[in-house]
C-alpha positions as CSV (number, residue, x, y, z in Angstrom):
1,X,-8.6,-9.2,6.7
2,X,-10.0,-11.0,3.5
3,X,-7.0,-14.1,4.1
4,X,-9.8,-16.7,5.0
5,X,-13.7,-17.3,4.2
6,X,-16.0,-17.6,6.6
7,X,-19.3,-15.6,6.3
8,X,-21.8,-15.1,9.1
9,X,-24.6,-13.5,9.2
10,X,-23.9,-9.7,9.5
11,X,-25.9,-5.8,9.3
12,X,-23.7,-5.8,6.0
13,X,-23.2,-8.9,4.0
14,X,-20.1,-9.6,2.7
15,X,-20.1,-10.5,-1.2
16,X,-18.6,-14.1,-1.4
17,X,-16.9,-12.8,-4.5
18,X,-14.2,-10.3,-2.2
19,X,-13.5,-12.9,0.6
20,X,-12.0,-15.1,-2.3
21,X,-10.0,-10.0,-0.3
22,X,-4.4,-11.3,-12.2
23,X,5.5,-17.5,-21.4
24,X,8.8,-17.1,-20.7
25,X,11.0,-15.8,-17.7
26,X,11.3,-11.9,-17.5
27,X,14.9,-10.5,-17.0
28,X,16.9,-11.5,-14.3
29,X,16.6,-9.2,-11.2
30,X,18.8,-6.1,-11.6
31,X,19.2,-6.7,-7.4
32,X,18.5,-9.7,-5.7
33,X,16.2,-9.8,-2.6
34,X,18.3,-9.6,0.5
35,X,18.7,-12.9,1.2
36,X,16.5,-14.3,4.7
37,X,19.2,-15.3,7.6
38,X,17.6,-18.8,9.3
39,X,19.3,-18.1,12.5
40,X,17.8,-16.3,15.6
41,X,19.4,-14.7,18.8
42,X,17.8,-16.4,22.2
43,X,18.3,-12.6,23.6
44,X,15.3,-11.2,23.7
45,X,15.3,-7.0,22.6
46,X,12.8,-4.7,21.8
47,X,9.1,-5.2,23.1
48,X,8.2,-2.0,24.6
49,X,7.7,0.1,21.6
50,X,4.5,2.3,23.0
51,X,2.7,0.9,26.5
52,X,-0.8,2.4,25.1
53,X,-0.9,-0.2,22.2
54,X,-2.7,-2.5,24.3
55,X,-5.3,0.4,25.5
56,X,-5.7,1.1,21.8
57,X,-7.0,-2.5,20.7
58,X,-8.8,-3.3,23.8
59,X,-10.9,0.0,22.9
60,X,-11.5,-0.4,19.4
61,X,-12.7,-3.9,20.4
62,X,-15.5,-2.5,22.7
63,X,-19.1,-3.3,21.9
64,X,-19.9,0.3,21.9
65,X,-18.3,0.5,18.7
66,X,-20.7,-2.2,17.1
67,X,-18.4,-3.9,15.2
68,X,-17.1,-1.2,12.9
69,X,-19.1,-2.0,10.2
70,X,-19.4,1.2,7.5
71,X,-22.0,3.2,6.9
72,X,-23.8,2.4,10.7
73,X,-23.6,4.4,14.0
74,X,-20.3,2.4,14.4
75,X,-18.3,4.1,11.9
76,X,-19.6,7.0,13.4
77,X,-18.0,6.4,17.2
78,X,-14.9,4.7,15.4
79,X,-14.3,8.0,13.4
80,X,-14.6,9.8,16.0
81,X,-12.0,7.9,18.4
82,X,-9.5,8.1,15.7
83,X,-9.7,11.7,15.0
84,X,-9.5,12.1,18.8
85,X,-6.6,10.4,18.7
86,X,-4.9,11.9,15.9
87,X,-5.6,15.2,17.2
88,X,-4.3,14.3,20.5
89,X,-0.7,13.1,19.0
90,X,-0.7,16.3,17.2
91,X,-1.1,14.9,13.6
92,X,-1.7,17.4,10.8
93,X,-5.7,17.4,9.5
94,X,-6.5,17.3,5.9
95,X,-9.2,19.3,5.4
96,X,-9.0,22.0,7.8
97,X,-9.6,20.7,11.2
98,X,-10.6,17.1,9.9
99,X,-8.6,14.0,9.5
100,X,-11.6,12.9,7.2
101,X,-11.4,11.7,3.6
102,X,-15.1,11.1,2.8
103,X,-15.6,7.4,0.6
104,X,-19.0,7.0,-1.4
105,X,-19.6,3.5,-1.5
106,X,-22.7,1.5,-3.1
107,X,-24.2,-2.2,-2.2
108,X,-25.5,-4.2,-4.8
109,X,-28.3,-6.5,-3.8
110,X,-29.0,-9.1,-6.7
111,X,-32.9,-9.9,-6.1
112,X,-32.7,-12.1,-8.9
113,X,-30.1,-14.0,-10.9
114,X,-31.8,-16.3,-13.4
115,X,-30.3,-19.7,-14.6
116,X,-27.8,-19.1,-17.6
117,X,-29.2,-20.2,-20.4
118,X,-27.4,-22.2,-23.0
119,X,-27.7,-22.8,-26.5
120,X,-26.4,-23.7,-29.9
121,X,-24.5,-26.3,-28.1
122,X,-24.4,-30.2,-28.5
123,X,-26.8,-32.8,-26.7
124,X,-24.4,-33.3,-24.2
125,X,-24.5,-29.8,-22.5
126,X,-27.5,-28.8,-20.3
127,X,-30.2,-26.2,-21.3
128,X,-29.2,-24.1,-18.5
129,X,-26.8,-23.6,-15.7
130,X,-28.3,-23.7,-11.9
131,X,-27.1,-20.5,-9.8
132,X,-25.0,-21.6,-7.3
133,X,-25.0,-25.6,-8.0
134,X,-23.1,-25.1,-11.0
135,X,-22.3,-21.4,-11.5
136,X,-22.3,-17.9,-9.2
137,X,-22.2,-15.0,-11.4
138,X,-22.9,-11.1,-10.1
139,X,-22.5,-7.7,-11.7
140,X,-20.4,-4.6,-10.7
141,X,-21.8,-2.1,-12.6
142,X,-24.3,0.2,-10.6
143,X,-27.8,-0.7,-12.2
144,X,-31.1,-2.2,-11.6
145,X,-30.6,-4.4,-14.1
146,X,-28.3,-6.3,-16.6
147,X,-28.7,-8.7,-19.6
148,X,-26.4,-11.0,-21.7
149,X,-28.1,-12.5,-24.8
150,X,-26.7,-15.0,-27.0
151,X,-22.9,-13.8,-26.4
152,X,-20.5,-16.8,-27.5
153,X,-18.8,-18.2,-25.1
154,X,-14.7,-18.6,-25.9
155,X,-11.8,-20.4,-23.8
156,X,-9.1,-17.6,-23.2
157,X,-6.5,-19.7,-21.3
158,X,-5.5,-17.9,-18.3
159,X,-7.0,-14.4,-19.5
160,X,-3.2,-13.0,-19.2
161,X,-1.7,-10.0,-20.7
162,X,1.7,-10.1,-19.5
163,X,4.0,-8.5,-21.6
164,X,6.8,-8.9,-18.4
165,X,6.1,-12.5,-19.2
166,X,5.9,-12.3,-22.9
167,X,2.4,-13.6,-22.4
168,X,-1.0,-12.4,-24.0
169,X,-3.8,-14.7,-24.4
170,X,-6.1,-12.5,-26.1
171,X,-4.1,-12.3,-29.1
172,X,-5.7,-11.3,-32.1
173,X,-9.2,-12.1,-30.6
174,X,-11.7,-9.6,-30.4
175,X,-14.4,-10.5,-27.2
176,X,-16.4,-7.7,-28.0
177,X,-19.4,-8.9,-26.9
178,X,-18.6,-12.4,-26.0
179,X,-18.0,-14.1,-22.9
180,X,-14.6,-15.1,-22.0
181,X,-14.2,-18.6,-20.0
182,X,-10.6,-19.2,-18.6
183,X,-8.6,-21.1,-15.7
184,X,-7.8,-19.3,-12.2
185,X,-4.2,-18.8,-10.6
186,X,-1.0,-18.3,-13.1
187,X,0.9,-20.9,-15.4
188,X,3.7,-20.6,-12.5
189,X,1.5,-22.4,-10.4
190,X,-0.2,-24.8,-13.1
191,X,3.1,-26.4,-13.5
192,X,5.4,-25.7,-11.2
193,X,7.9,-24.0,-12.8
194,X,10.1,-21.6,-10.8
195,X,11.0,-20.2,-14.5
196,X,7.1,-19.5,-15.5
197,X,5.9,-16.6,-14.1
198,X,6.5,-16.8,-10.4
199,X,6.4,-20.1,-10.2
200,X,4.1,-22.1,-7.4
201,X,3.8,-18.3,-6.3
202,X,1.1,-16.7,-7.4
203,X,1.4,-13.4,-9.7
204,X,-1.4,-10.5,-9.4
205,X,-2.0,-12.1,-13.2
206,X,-3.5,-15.4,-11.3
207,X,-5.9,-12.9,-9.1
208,X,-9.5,-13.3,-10.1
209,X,-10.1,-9.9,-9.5
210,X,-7.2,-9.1,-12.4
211,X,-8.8,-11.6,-14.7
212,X,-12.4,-9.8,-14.5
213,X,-10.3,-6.1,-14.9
214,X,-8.9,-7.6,-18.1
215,X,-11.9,-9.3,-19.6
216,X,-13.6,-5.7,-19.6
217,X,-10.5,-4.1,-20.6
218,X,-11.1,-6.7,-23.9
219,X,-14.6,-5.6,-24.1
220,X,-16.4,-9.1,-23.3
221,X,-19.7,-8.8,-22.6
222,X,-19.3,-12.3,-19.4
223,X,-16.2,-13.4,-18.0
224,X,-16.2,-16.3,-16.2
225,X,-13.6,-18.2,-14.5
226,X,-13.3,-22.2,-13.7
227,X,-13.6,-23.0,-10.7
228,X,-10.5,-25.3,-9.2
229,X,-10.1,-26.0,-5.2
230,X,-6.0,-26.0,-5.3
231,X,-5.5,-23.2,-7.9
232,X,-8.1,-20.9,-6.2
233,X,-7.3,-21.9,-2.7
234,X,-10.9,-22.5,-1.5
235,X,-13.5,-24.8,-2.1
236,X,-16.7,-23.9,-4.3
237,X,-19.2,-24.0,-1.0
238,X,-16.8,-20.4,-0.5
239,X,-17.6,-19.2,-4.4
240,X,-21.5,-19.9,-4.1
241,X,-22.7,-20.6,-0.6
242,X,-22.0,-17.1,0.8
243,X,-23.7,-13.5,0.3
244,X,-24.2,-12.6,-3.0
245,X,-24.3,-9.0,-2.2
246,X,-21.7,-6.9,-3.7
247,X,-19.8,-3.6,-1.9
248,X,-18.2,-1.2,-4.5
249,X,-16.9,2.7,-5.2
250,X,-19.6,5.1,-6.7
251,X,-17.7,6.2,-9.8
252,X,-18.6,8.6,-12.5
253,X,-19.3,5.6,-15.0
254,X,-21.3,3.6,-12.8
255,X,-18.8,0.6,-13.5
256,X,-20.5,0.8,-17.0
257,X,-16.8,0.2,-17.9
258,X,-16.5,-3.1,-16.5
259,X,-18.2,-6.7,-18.7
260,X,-21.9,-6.8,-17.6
261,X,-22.1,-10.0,-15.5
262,X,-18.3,-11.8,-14.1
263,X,-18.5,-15.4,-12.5
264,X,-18.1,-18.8,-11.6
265,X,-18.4,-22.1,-13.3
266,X,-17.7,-25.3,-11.9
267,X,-14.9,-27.7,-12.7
268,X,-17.9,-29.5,-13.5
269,X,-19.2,-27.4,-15.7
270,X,-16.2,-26.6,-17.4
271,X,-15.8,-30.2,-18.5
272,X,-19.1,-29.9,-20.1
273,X,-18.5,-27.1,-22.1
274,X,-15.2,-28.5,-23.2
275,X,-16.8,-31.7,-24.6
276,X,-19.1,-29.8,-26.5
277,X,-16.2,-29.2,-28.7
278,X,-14.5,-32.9,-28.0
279,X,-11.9,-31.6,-25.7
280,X,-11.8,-31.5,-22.3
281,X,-9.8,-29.5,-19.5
282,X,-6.4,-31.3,-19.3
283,X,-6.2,-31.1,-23.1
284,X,-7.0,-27.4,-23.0
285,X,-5.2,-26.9,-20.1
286,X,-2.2,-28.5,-22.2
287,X,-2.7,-26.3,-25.1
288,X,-3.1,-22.6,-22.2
289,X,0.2,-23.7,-21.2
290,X,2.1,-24.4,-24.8
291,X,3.5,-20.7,-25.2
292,X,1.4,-20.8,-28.8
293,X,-2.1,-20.7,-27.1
294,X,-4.8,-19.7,-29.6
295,X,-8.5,-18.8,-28.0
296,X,-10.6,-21.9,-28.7
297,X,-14.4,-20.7,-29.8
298,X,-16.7,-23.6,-27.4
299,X,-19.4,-23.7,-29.8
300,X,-22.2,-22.2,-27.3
301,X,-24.3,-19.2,-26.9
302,X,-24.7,-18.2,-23.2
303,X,-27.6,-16.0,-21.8
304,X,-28.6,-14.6,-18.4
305,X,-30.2,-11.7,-16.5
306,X,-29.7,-10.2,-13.2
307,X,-32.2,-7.9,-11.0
308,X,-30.9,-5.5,-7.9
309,X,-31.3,-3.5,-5.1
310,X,-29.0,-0.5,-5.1
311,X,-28.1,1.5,-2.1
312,X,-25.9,4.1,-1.9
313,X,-23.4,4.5,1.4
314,X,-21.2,7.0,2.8
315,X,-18.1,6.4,4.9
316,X,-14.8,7.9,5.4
317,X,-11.3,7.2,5.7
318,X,-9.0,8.7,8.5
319,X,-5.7,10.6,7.5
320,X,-3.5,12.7,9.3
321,X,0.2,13.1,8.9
322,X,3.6,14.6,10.2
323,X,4.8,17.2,7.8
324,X,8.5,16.8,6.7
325,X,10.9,19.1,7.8
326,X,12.7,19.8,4.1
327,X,11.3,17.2,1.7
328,X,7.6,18.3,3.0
329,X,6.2,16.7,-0.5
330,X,7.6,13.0,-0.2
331,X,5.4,10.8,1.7
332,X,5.7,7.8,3.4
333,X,2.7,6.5,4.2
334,X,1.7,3.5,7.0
335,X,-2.3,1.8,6.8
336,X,-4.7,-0.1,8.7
337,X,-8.2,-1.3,8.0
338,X,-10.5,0.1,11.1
339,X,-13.7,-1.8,9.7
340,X,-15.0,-5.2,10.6
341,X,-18.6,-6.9,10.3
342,X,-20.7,-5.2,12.4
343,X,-23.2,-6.7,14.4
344,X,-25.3,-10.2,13.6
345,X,-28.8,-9.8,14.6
346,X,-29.8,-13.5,14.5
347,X,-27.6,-13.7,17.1
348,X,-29.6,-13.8,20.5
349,X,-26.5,-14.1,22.5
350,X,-23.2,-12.8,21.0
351,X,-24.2,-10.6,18.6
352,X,-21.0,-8.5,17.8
353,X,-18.3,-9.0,15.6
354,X,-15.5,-6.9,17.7
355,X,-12.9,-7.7,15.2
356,X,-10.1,-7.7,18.1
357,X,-6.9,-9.2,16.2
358,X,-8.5,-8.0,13.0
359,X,-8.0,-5.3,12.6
360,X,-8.4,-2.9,16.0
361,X,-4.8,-4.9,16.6
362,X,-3.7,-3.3,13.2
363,X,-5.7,0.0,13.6
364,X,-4.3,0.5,17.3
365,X,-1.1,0.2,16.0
366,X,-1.2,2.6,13.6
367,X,-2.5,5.0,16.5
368,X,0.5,4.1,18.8
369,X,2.9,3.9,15.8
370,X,1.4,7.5,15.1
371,X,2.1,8.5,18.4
372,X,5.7,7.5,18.6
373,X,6.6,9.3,15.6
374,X,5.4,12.4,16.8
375,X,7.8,12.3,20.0
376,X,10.6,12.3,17.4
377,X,13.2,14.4,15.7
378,X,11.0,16.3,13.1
379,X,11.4,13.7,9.8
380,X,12.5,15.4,6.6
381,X,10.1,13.8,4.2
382,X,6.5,13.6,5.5
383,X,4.9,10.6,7.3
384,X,1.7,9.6,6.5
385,X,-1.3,7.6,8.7
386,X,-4.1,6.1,6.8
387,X,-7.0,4.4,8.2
388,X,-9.3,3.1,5.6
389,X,-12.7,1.9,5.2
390,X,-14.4,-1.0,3.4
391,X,-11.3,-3.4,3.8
392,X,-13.9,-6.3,4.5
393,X,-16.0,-5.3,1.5
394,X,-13.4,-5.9,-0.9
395,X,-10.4,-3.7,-0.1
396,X,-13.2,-0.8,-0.9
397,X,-11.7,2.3,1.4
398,X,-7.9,1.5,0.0
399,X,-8.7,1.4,-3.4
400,X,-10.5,5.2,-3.0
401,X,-7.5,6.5,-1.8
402,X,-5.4,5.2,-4.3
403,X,-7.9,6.5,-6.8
404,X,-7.9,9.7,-5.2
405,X,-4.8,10.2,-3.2
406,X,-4.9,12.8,-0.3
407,X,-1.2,13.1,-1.4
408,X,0.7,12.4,-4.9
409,X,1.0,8.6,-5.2
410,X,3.9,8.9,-7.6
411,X,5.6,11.2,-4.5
412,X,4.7,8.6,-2.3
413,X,8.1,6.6,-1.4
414,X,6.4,3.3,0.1
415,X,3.5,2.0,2.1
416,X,3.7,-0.4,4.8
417,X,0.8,-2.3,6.1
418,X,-0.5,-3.9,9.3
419,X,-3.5,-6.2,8.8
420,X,-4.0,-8.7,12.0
421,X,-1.1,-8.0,14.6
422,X,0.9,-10.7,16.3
423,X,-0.8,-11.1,19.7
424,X,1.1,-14.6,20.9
425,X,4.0,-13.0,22.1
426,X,7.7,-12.2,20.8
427,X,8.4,-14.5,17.5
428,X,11.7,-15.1,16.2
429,X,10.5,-15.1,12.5
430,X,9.5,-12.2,10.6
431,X,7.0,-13.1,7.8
432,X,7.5,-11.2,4.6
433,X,4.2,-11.6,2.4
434,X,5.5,-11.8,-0.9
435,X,9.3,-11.5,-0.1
436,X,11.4,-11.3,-3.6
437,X,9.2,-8.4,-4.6
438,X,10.6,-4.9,-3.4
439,X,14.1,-3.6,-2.0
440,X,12.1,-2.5,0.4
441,X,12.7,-6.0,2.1
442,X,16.5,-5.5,2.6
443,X,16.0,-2.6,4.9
444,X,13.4,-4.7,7.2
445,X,16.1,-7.5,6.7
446,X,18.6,-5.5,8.0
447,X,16.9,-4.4,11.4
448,X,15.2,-7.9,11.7
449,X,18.0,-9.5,12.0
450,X,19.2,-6.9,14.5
451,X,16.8,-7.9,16.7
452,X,18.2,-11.2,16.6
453,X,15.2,-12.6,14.2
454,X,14.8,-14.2,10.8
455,X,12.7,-13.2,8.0
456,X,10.9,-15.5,6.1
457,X,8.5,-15.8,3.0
458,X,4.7,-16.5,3.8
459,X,4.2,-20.8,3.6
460,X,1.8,-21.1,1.0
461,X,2.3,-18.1,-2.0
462,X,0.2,-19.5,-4.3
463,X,-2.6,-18.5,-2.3
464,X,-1.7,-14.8,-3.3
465,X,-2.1,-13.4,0.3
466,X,-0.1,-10.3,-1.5
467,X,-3.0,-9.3,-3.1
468,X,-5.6,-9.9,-0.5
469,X,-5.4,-6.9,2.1
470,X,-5.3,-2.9,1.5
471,X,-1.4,-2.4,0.3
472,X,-2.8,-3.9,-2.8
473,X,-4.8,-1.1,-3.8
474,X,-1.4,1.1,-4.0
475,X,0.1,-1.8,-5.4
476,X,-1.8,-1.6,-8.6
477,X,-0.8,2.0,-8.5
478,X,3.0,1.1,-8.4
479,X,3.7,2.3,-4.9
480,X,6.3,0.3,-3.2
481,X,4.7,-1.5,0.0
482,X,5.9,-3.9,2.7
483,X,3.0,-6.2,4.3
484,X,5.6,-8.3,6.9
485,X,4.0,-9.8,10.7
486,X,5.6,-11.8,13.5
487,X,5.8,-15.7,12.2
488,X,4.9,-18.7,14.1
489,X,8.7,-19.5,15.6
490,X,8.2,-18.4,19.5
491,X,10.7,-17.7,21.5
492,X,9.9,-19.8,24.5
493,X,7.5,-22.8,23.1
494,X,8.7,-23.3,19.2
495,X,7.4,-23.3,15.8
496,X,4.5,-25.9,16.5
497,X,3.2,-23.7,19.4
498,X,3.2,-20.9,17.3
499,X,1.4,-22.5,14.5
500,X,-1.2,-23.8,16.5
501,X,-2.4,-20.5,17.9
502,X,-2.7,-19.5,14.4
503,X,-4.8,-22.5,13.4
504,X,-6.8,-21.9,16.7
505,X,-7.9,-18.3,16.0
506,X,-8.6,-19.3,12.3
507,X,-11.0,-22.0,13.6
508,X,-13.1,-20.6,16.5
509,X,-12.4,-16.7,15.5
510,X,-11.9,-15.0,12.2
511,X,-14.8,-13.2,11.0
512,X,-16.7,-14.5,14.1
513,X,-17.9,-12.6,16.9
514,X,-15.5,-14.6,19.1
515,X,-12.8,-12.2,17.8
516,X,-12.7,-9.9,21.4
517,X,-10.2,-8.9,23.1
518,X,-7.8,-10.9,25.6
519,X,-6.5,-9.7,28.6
520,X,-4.2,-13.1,28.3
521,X,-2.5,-11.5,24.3
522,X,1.1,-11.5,25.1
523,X,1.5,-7.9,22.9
524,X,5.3,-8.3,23.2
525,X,5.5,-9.5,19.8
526,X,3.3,-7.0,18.5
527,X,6.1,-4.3,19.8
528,X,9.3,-5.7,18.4
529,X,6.9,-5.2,15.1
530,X,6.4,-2.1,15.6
531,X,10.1,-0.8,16.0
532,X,10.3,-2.4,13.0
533,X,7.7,-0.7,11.1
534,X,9.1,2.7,12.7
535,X,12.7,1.7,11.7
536,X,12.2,1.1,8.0
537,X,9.8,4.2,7.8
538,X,12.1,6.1,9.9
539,X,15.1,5.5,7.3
540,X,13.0,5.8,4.3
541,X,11.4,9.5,6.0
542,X,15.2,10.6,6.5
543,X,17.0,9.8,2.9
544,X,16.7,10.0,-0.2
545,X,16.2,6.4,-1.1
546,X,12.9,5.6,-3.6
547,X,12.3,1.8,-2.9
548,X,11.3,0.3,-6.5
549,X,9.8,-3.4,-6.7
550,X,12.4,-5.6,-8.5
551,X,13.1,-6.2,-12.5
552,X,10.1,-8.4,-13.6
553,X,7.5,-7.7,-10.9
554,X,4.5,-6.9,-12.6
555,X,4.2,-3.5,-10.7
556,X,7.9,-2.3,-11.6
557,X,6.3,-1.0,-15.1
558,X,4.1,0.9,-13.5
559,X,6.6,2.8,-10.9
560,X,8.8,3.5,-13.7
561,X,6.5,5.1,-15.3
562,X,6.1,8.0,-13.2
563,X,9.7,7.9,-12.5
564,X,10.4,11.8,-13.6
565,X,8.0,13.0,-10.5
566,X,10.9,11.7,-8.1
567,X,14.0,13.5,-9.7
């Protein structure tokens, strides 16, 4: 789960770059989200959805698996026990007798980054920026070595091409060649306004993985992006201080396609550049926001190179699925990450990252999930189990399937995600990560509040938690998803209890090898979850509803698009 940043020291290092895990108002919403009920039954219902759940996590978090960490003799035994699995349930293969999709994956090792270099500029800027003091930059394309000479550096706002929004800050500039310097997060969140975007929620526009996508898409040669705590959600010791190594897909191209070198400046930094022209960032910032932004040329000539190591990596997914009875070529499809860190050498005691709660909670649910679906009524429409790969190395294994489906994304009716199960016992709030997205949400509304609970939106948005686990990768594809957990409002000890168990694990566990299993997890919670999950797939597996994300999401486009496969 990429929802926090701490990096230890691991077989594979995380890049600090994933952990971090895109004018006016667009048309009003066709159908409103189904509105959340605040109100909770005190009768308790629903918490013994399959009694091997626990068996399922408590294995997966077993040394012998060595942390689950791609590409190592863990994969290997984790593969393995899910295919066992699979085949045990009775799940269709996909490649004869192998539940295998096979995910080429390639580590890039920067060996060198020099200083950037700047010139042209007034006395007031520096010669050169210090890696990590004052910027971190990498590259994504797949070579030993990259070079940006003398490209002019120009302030792009937000780097937003929203034409939902009626927002394109690139207009009538042409970045060929130049590097692009713009602010993180959305104007929603810059000022607040519910009518701006999404307002303090943050749009897959303010993602810093969508801003680097559409620098290259403009042809700039360096994007960087400024650096602010709130906006980003971290501090700069999480941009800088962490691995530099980078995780990616082998493609054809080599990522040729993508701008040579993407980064980080400081806020710092930023102010520097800024007064080189006799601005500074509120004014600019002022001017991003205006709805007549122009790109603002900074005067300055940046320059850097960067050296690596390149090493190629093969892992695999895990797919089975439950052929439909008359609509065999509709999918719906459930996923779970199955990798974690591995194991942390420098570590004489302690020395493996089990990932317990994330995500052998999530992957064991899939199993058991799997496993009760397969003791049902044949469904009409096909169900779908996808464990993927490479979630900690930047949503890596999910992003391969949605680039190469196993089945037809645009027949795929939804995906629904578990990323971290609910191991605190039976909540009476359901947490809807990005509720006011899909229509998906009034069918888990509907059974939620059956079971007597609430659903709720996630507390802080503009963190973009929506784009930070592996339903984003069939987001960007259009696909429906829901990504929903058990909230914080326990049933016997309150809202505060439930909070601080949260706060607890995110202190002294996440990404840490103190993430084990607990023989004291109250998995009741977990259950009511999963009748949840089966309910909504259940419905979706036995209609002929096709769940669309609402007017003026940025993903709607995209579904509609491929709207004739589904007549």
């Amino acid at each position: 789960m990429l929802h926090n940043l701490k990096q230890p020291a691991m077989l594979l290092a995380l890049s600090a770059a994933m952990a971090l895990t895109a004018c006016g108002k667009p048309a009003q919403q066709s159908v409103e989200p189904a509105p959340a009920s605040t109100t909770a039954s005190t009768e308790l219902v629903d918490t013994e959805f399959n009694p091997k759940l626990a068996e399922y996590i408590k294995t997966l978090s077993e040394d012998r698996f060595q942390g689950r960490a791609p590409a190592t003799k863990g994969e290997e035994l984790t593969v393995a026990y899910l295919e066992e699995n699979f085949k045990r349930i009775g799940l269709k293969a996909i490649d004869g007798d192998s539940y295998k999709q096979p995910v080429s994956l390639v580590q890039i090792d920067p060996k060198q980054v020099s200083a950037m270099k700047l010139s042209g500029g007034g006395e007031q800027l520096p010669a050169e920026l210090v890696y990590r003091d004052e910027m971190f930059a990498w590259t994504t394309q797949v070579t030993e070595a990259v070079e940006v000479t003398e490209s002019e550096m120009v302030f792009v706002g937000y780097g937003i091409v929203a034409p939902e929004y009626n927002w394109n800050d690139y207009e009538g500039l042409d970045v060929k060649g130049k590097t692009v310097v713009m602010f993180v997060n959305d104007p929603g969140f810059a000022t607040q306004d519910p009518k701006l975007f999404n307002g303090n929620a943050m749009t897959y526009y303010g993602r810093w993985t969508y801003k680097f996508e559409e620098a290259a898409r403009q042809g700039a040669a360096m994007a960087l992006i400024i650096h602010e705590t709130d906006a980003a959600s971290y501090g700069w010791g999480v941009v800088a201080h962490g691995s530099p190594v980078k995780f990616d897909l082998i493609k054809e191209n080599k990522n040729m396609d993508r701008a040579k070198v993407e980064g980080w400046v400081t806020t710092e930094t930023a102010q520097k550049l800024f007064a080189n022209i006799g601005s500074d960032i509120e004014t600019l910032r002022k001017q991003a926001l205006s709805g007549e932004f122009k790109p603002v040329p900074l005067n300055v000539k940046a320059s850097i190179s960067i050296q690596n190591n390149l090493r190629e990596l093969e892992s695999s997914n895990v797919v089975g699925y439950i052929e439909g009875s008359k609509y065999p070529d509709e999918y719906v499809l459930y996923m779970a990450h199955w990798d974690h860190l591995g194991v942390d050498f420098s570590n004489p005691n302690n020395k493996v990252f089990n990932g317990a709660q994330d995500n052998a909670s999530g992957t064991g649910a899939v199993i058991a999930l799997a496993e009760y679906f397969a003791q049902q009524p044949q469904p009409e429409r096909s169900v779908v189990f996808v464990l993927v790969t490479a979630e900690e190395r930047g949503l890596l294994g999910s992003a391969w399937y949605a680039e190469n489906p196993v089945f037809p994304l645009e027949k795929t009716v939804a995906a629904i995600n578990m990323d971290v199960m609910n191991v605190y016992g039976p909540m009476k709030d359901m947490v809807v990560v990005g509720l006011g997205n899909t229509d998906l949400e009034e069918i888990l509304v509907k059974y939620t509040e059956q079971q007597g609970r609430y659903a709720v939106k996630e507390p802080n948005p503009e963190a973009g938690i929506a784009y930070r686990s592996d339903h984003f990768s069939l987001s960007k594809k259009g696909v429906p998803i829901l990504y929903a957990k058990g909230g914080n409002d326990h049933y016997q000890h309150g809202a505060e209890w439930g909070a601080k168990q949260r706060a607890e694990y995110n202190a002294c566990c996440y990404h840490k090898v103190e993430d084990e299993w607990n023989d004291n997890w109250d998995l009741r919670g977990a259950q009511q979850d999963l009748f949840l999950y089966f309910r909504v797939g259940n419905d979706l597996a036995n209609s002929r509803q096709w769940p669309n994300w609402y007017q003026g999401n940025e993903f709607r486009a995209i579904r509609d698009a491929s709207a004739n496969a589904r007549q």
